[in-house]
N, C-alpha and C positions, 0 to 999 in steps of 0.2 A: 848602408848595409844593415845597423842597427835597427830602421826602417822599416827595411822589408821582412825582417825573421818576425818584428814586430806584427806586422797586415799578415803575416801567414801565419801566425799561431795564430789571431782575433779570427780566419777565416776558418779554421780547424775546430778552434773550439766551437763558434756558431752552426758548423757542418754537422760536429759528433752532437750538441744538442737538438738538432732538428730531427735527426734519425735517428736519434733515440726517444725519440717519444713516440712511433710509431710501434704499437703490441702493448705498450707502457700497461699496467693496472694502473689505476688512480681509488684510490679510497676515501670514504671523509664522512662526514655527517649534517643533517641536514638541521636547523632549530627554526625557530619564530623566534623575530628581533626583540618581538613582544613581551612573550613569557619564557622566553628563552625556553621550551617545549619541545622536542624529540616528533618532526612530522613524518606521516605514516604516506607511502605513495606517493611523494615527489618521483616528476619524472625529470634524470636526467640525463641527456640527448648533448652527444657530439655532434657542433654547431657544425649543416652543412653536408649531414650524413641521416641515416633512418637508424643507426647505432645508441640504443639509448635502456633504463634501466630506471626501476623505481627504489625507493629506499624503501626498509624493513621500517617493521614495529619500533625499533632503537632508531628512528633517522639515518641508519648507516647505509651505506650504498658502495659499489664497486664495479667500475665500468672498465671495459681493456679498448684504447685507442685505437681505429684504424685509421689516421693520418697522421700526418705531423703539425709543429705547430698548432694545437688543437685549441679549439674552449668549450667549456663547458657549459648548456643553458639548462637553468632551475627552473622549472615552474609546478605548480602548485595552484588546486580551484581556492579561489578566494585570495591567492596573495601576488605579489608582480613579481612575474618575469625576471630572472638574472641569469646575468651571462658572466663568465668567469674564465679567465685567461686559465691555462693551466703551467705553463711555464714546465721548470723541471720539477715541479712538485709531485711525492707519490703520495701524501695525505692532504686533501682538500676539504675542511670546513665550511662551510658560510652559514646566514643564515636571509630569510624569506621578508619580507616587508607585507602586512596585512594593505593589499590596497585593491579589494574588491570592488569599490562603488566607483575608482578609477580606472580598471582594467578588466572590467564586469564584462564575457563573455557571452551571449544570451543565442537560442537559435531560433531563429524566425522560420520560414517557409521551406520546403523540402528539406530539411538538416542544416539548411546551410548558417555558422557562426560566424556572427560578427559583434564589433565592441558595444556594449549597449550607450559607449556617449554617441556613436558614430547616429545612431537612427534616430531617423525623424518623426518616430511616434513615441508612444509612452509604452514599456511594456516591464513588466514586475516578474522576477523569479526566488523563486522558490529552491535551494539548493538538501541534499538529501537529509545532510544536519538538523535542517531546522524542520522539515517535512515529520520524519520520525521522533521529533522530540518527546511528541507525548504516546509512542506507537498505537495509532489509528489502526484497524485491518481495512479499513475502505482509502482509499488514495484520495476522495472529494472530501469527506471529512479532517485526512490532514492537514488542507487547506485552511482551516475555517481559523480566522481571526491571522491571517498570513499573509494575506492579499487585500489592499485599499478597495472599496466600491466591490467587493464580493461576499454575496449571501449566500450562504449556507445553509440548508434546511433538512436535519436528519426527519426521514419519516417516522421514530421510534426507536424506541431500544429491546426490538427481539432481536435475533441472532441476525446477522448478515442483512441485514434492514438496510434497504438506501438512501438516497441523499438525495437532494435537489441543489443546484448550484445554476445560480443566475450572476450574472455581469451587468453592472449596474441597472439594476430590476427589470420588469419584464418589458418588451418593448412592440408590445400587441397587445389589443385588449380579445383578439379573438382565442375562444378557449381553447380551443381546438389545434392551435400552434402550438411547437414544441420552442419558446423561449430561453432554452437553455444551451450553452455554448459548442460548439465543434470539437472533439477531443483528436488531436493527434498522437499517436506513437510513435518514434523513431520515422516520422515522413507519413505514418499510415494513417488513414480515416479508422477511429473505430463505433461502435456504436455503441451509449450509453442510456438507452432507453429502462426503462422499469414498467415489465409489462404484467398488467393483475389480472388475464384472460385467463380462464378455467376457474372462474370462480373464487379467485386469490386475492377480492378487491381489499379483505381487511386481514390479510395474512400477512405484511412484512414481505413483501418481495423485496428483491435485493437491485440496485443498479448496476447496469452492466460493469461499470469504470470499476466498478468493486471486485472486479475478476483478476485488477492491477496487480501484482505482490508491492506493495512501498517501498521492500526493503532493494527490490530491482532499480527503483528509480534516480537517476543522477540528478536531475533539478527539473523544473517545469518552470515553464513560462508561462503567462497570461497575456495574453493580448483582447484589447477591447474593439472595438463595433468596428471604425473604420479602420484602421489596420489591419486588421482578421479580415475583414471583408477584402480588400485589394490583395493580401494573402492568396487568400482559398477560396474567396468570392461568393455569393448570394448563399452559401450553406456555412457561414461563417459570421453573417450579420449581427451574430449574436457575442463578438465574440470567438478568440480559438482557445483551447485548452493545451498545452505544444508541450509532452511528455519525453523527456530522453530519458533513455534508459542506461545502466554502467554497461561499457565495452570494455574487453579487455585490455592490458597494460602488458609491453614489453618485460622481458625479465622471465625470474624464474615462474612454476607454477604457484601460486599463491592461492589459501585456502581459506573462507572467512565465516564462521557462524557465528549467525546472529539468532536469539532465543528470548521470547517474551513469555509469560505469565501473567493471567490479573483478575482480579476480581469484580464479579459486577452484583450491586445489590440495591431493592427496593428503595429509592430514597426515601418515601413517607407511605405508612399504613394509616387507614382510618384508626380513630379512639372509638375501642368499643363498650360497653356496661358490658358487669358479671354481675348484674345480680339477679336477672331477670330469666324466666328460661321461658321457652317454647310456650303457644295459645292465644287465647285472643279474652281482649278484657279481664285478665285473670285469673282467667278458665286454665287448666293446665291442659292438653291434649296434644300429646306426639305424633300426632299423625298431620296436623294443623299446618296450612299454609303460611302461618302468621310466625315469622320466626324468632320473637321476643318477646310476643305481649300479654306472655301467661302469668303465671305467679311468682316469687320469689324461687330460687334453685330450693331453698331449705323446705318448704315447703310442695316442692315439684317432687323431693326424694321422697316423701312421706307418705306420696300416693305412688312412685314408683321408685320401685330397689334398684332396677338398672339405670336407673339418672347415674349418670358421675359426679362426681363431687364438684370438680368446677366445671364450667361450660368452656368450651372450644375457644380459641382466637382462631376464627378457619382466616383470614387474613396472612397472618403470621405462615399457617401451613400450608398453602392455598401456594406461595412465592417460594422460594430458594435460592441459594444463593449460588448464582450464576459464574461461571470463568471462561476467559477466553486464553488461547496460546497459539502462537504463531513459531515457526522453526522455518532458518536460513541457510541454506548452503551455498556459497559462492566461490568457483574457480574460475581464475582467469592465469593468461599466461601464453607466452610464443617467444617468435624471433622478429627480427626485423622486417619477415617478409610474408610470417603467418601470424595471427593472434587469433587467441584462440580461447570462448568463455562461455561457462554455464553457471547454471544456478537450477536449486531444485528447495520447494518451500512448501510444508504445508499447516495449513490454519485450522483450528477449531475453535467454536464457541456452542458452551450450553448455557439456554436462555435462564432466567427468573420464573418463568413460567414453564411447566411438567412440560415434557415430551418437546420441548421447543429446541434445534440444535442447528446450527449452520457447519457445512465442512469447505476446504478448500486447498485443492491438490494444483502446484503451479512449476512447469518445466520449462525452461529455457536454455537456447543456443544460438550464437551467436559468432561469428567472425570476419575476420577482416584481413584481408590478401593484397599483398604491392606486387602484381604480377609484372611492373618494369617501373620503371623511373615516372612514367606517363601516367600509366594506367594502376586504376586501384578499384577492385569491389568488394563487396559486403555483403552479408546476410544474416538475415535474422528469425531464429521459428522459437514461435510460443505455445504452448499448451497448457489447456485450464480446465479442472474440472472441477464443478463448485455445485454444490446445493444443500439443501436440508432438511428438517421435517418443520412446515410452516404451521403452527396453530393460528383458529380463531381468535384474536384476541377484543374480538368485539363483544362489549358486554360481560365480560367475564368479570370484571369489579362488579356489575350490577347481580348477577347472578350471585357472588358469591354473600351477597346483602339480602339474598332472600334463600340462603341455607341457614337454616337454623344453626346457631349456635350449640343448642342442645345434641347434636350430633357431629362426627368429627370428618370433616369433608374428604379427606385424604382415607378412609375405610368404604370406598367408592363401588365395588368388584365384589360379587358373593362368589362364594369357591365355584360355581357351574357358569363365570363370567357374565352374569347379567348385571343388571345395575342394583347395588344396595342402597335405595332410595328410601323416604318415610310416609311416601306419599304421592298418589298418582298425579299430582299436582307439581310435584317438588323434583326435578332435575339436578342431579347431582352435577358439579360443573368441571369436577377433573374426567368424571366418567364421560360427558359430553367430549373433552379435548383427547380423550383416548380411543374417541370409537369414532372418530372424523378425524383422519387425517390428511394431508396433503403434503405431497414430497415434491422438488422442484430439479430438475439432474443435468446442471449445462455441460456441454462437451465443446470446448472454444480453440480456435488456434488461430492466431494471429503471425502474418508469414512478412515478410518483405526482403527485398535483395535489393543492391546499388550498384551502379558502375561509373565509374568518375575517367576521363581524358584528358590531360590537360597538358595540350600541346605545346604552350607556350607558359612562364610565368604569371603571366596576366591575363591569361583565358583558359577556363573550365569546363568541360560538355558533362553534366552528368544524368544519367537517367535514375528510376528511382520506382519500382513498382510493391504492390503487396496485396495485402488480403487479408479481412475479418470477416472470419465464416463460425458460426454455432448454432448448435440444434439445444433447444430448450425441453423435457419430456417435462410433464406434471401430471402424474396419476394423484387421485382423489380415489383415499381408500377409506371405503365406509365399512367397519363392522356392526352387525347386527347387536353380536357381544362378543367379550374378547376370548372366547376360548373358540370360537370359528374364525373361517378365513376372511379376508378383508374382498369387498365389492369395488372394483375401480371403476 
């Protein structure tokens, strides 16, 4: 008798525990076993359900059960997977194990991820951490020193200047190929060309990839020659570039700015004399092509009052000092059966050189739908509009080597906007960058949508389309002088 009241309370209790864990909250926080660190965006998912939840700034998290008997799975980019019984517990702590090079997720061909020990090629990623370390504004320049067997080649430091990126060097000796790698986004071909038509051969154009925001990027992969190739095939020989972007995260809406500032400035000017002013063999003459080789300044004042006391460093005033700033806006956010994300970001940089400035305006949206148990699709639209005022920067050190000193290069503009020059011989060089201009104005948008089937556990149908479409304008505007209109 003892017995049986015994097996009937043990089945009563086991009963009132199972259903009550069904609605349950569970609360807890999340750390690194490491530094014992507070992680930001763990997602954690009721194993066995699409019910799931990221943790806060504080590692905390709070999820409401819909089963019984439930567990809990941790994951987190860069660390392993845990799964956690919940028992009757309403406070759940743990913490995350660093085992990235173990549980390295990477994504190959159409989106699709898998563990990077699982594959049978070599392929190298880049996660968003380390990409923004040094905040790059070009996505190919993040790269550089990132990835084994990858060159890197900025073409200059004017504003929104491009890159060259080759996958272990070039693999044509004809000039005429474009030996540089296949960029994907989210599934999509994009195009990264840098094109110098309209006259832009020494103006700093910028590469398309440069139209990226970094701060949108979730990690990239690299893949080299054969891999890439069996990939995406004979437009990929070179090499793929496999770009993911962030999607959004179940949970509430979550809002994230990120804000750069920075300074850019001439690393090295020529050493110039001050003792010598304007003329040739020690003649004094201001009007002289010859921009040093008159007599002593002291004696250059003596035949004229309007000398200045010292002469120019037009070097010095010729450059300035340049900044660039980048601003980030990131929402994400839904339920288990809409997510739902944007971002909105824009870039400036003015150059070291007058009149030189890149801008860049960049829009995204983004979602992801589980319209049944089966079926699941996606979409993605971007928009980009990037350009800026490109200067000549050819020859302009050489130029400014044959302004005299005795005059101050930056007093360029007589008040009726002509050139204030000393000499029909002598082109003043910031007037020249002021009355030639060229602007570059892209209007980009990058689209794709997905649709996933998957009938069975073990089999998956997905489709997978998109598009990169933009128009590039480049007016070349010549003023006569700067008080008329410009000539395109």
């Amino acid at each position: 008798m003892r017995l049986t009241k015994l097996l009937t309370f043990c089945l009563l209790l086991f009963a009132g525990s199972a259903f009550a864990q069904k609605g349950r909250v569970i609360t807890g926080r999340v750390l690194s076993d490491q530094k014992n660190q507070n992680l930001e965006s763990v997602t954690v998912t009721e194993k066995g359900t699409n019910n799931s939840v990221t943790s806060s700034a504080d590692g905390m998290y709070r999820i409401q059960l819909t089963r019984n008997n439930s567990a809990l799975v941790f994951s987190y980019v860069g660390y392993g997977n845990k799964e956690v019984q919940v028992g009757d517990a309403t406070t759940l702590n743990t913490s995350l194990s660093n085992q990235a090079m173990l549980d390295e997720v990477v994504v190959t061909a159409f989106g699709i991820k898998k563990e990077k020990k699982s594959l049978g090629y070599t392929v190298q990623t880049v996660n968003a951490a380390d990409l923004n370390v040094n905040r790059q504004g070009n996505v190919v320049n993040a790269l550089q020193g990132k990835v084994a067997g990858v060159t890197i080649t900025s073409g200059g430091g004017a504003p929104g200047q491009g890159s060259r990126i080759l996958i272990r060097g070039i693999n044509s000796l004809d000039a005429g190929r474009n030996n540089q790698p296949l960029f994907i986004v989210d599934g999509v071909e994009i195009d990264n060309s840098t094109f110098t038509t309209g006259g832009a051969d020494s103006r700093g154009m910028s590469n398309r990839a440069a139209d990226i925001n970094p701060d949108d990027v979730e990690n990239i992969s690299v893949l080299r020659g054969g891999a890439a190739t069996a990939l995406y095939g004979i437009r990929a020989a070179n090499g793929a570039i496999i770009i993911t972007t962030k999607s959004a995260k179940a949970g509430k809406m979550q809002v994230t700015y990120t804000g750069t500032y920075g300074l850019d400035e001439v690393n090295k000017i020529p050493d110039v004399q001050t003792k010598f002013s304007q003329g040739y063999l020690g003649v004094y003459d201001k009007t002289s092509f010859w921009p040093s080789w008159g007599p002593t300044v002291e004696a250059a004042r003596a035949l004229d009052p309007t000398h200045p006391e010292k002469i120019f460093n037009n070097f010095e005033r010729a450059y300035k000092t340049g900044n660039q700033t980048r601003h980030s806006l990131n929402l994400s956010g839904g339920t288990e059966s809409v997510l739902l994300g944007a971002s909105l970001s824009y870039s400036n940089q003015e150059g070291v050189i007058p009149f030189s400035d890149f801008q860049s305006y960049n829009a995204r949206l983004n979602g992801q739908f589980t319209i049944s148990k089966k079926i699941r699709a996606g979409a993605s639209l971007n928009f980009v509009n990037s350009g800026g005022s490109r200067v000549n920067a050819d020859r302009y050190g050489e130029q400014l080597i044959y302004w005299s000193t005795r005059w101050d290069v930056m007093d360029y503009v007589k008040p009726n906007g002509t050139q204030n020059n000393y000499g029909v011989e002598n082109n003043n060089p910031i007037y020249l960058l002021s009355t030639n201009r060229f602007r570059d104005n892209v209007n980009r948008v990058i689209a794709s949508a997905n649709i996933n089937y998957a009938p069975f556990e073990w089999l998956n149908f997905s489709y997978r389309f998109g598009n990169d479409y933009y128009i590039d304008s480049r007016p070349n505007l010549l003023f006569k002088n700067l008080s008329s209109k410009p000539v395109s």
